[in-house]
N, C-alpha and C positions, 0 to 999 in steps of 0.2 A: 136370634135376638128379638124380645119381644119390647123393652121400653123402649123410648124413641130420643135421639140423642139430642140433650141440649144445644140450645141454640149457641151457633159458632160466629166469628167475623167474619172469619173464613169461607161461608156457605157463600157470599157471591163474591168473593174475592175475584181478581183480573192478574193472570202474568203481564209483565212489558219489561221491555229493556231501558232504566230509564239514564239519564244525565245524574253523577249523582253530584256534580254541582247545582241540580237545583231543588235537591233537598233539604228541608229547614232540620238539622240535625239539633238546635240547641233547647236548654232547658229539659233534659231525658232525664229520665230514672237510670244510676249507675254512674260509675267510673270511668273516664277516657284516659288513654295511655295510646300516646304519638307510635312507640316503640312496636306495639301490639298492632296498631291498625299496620303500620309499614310492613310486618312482619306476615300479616294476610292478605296483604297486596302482591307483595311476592308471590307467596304461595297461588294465589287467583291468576296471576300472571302467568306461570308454569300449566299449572293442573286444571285451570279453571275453576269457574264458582263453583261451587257443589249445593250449596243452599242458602236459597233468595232470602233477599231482606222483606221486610214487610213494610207499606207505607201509605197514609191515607190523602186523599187531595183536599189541597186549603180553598178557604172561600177563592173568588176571582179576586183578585187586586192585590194577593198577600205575594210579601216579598219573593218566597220560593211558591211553589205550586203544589209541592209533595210536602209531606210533613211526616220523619220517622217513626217506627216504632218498635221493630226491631231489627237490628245489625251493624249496628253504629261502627265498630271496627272494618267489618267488612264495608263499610260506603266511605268510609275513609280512607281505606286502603287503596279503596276504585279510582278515587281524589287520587291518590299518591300519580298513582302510575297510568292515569287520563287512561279511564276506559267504562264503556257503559257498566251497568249494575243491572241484575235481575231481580225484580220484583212483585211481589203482589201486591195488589193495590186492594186495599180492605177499606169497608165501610163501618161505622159504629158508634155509638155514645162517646161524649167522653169520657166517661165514667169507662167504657167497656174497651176503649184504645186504651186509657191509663193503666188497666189494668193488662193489656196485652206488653206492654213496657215491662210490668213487675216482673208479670210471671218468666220472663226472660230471664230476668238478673236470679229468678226464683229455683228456674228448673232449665239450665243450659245443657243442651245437649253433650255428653261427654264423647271426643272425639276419639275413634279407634284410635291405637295403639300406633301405627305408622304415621297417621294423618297426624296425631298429639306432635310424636319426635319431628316431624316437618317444621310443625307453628312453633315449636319449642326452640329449635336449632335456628328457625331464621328471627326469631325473640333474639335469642343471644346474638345471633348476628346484627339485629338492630340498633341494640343497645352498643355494643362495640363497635361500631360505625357513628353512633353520637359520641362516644368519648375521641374516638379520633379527629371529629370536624371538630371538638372543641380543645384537641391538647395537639392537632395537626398531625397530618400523614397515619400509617400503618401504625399502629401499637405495636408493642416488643410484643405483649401477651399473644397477639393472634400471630405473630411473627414464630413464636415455640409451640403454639398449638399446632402448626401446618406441620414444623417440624418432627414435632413430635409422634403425630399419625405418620409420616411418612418414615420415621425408624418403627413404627407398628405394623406397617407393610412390609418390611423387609424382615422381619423378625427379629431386630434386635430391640425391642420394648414391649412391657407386656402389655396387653390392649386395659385391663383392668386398672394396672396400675395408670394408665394413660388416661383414663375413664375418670380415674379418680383426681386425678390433678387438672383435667379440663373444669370437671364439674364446680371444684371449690376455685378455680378461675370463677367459672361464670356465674359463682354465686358472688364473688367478691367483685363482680360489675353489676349485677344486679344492685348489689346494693350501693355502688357509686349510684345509678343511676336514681334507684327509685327509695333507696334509704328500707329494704326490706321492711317498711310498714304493715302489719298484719291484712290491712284491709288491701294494700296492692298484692299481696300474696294471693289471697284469695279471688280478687276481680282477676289475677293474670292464672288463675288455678294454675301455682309453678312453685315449686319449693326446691331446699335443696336435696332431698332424697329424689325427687321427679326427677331433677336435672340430670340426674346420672343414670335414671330408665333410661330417659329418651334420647342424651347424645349417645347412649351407649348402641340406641336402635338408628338415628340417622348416621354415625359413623363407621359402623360393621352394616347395615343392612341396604341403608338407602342411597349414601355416597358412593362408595364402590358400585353399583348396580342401580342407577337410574332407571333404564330401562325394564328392571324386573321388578322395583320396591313397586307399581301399581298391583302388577297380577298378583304380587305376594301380598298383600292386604287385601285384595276381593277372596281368598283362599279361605274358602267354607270352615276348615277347619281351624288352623290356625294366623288367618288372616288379623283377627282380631281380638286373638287368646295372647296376650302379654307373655307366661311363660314359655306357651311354645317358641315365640321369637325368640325368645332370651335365649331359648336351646340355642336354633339355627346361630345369634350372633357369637355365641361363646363356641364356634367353631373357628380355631386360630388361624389354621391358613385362609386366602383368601378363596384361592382354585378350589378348595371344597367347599366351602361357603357355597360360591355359586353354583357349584352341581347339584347340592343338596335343595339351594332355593330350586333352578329349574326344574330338577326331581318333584318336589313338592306341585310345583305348577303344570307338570303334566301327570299329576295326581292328585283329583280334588280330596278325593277318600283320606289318603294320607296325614297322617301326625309325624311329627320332626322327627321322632325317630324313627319309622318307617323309612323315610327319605334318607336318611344317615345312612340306615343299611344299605338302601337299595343301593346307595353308589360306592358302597363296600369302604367305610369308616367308621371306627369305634365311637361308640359313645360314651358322653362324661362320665365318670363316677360308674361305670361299668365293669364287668371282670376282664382282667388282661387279654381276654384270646379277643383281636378284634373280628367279629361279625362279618361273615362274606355277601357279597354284594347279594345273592338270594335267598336269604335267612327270612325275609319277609314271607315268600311262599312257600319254604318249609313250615313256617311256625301256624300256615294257613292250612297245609296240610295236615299237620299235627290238630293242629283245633277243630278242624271238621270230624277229624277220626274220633278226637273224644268225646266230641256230642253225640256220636253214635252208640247204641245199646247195646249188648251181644247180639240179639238177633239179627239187626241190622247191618253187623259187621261181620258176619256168617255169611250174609245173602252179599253184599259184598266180595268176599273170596276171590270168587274164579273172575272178577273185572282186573284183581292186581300181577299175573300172568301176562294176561293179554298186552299190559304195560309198559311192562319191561323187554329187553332185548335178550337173545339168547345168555348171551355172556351176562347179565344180570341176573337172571334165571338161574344159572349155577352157581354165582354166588351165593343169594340169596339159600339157594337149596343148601350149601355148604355149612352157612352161618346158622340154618335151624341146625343139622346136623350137629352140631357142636352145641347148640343152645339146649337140646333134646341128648346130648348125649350118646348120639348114633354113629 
């Protein structure tokens, strides 16, 4: 790298943990939604922060101390459930904080694939928790959803069909709550195609398996590839589900199908004979030998002898035999 990179806010930014009750959150560029900061409080609550807000300090005497300028959900969410916020504290024009606001609402980081289905699922849950404070007690709707995944556990309902009837529930709370306006779709990036990715990944992936939905999202390969997930969730039982995630997690290298095999279950839309649990290192053997050229698979020879055991040795001899016509 030979240009020199433009000047940042960042360059002498400061971490601290601060009070985010004494942050001056109002008058921001962008949309507030109650439901949304709740629903990342939660999450920060469980998982912890994962990434700090940014905020600059006001003259002395001013009502807060701090003044935001990006995370407005996440400092409200800290609000929610009283607990410090992490932050950097940035210096800069106004001009160059205003624009550190925009470029927020401009260019937001898009959240992997499990992380999305988390904010997504406790969304829906925020929102369905304000229509219960204001119509009283439990909702019937979440009263047939509990229901309903749990005839999805037992196998007498199909998880898709279940998928589908949750989703156009929580499209039809969303839009109790927030009237589906194009501009809250967009500030809450959630629609109702999304809605049925992600409850489809925190109900097959991350509910059943708390303990494994982390490692299975740091997973190199398909930690944060959407359809590999989709594979792993659209594995109907639950006990292979899980073997298949832990498979995967004690194999970075691994793709969902790989892990399928290894734990010796077919895959979707595959031919009927289902795949025995070591088809991954046949198919490894097989591919190394056809990278190989005649010569090298000549010089080769006398290593596959040595290999085998007596009684595979006569076989083997038997089956050229017959392949040779001897």
């Amino acid at each position: 790298m030979n240009a020199a990179a433009p000047a940042s806010v960042l360059a002498s930014a400061k971490a601290a943990v601060l009070d985010p009750n004494t942050i001056d959150v109002f008058g921001r560029i962008g949309f507030y939604f109650p439901d949304k900061a709740a629903a990342y409080g939660k999450l920060m609550a469980v998982d912890g922060q994962r990434t700090p807000i940014m905020v600059s300090a006001q003259p002395d005497g001013a009502e807060f101390p701090w003044r935001l300028h990006v995370g407005l959900h996440r400092t409200m969410g800290a609000r929610i459930e009283e607990f410090g916020i992490h932050a950097l504290i940035v210096e800069g024009t106004p001009a160059e904080l205003k624009q550190l606001e925009a470029s927020e609402n401009l260019h937001r980081r898009t959240p992997p694939p499990i992380e999305r289905a988390k904010l997504t699922a406790a969304l829906a849950q925020a929102a369905q928790e304000r229509i219960a404070r204001e119509h009283g007690g439990l909702s019937q709707q979440e009263l047939a959803i509990r229901a309903r995944w749990d005839r999805v556990k037992h196998g007498e309902e199909d998880a898709e069909a279940a998928l589908t009837a949750e989703a156009d529930n929580t499209c039809d709370t969303m839009s109790h709550v927030y009237g589906w306006q194009e501009s809250v779709a967009a500030a809450l990036e959630i629609t109702p195609r999304t809605i049925q990715r992600d409850l489809r990944l925190s109900r097959l992936l991350i509910e059943p398996f708390p303990e494994l939905a982390e490692p299975l999202s740091q997973h190199p390969v398909v930690g944060e590839n959407a359809s590999q997930l989709k594979k792993v969730a659209e594995i109907e039982d639950e006990a292979a589900r899980r073997r298949v995630i832990e498979a995967l997690i004690a194999d970075p290298d691994a793709k969902a199908e790989d892990a399928m095999i290894a734990v010796g279950i077919g895959l979707r839309n595959a031919p009927d004979a289902t795949p025995v649990a070591h088809q991954k290192f046949v198919n490894q053997i097989v591919g190394g030998w056809d990278r190989l050229n005649t010569a090298q698979r000549r010089e080769f020879l006398p290593t596959i002898p040595r290999m085998l055991s007596d009684g595979m040795k006569r076989e083997l001899r038997d089956m050229l035999n017959e392949e040779l016509g001897e």
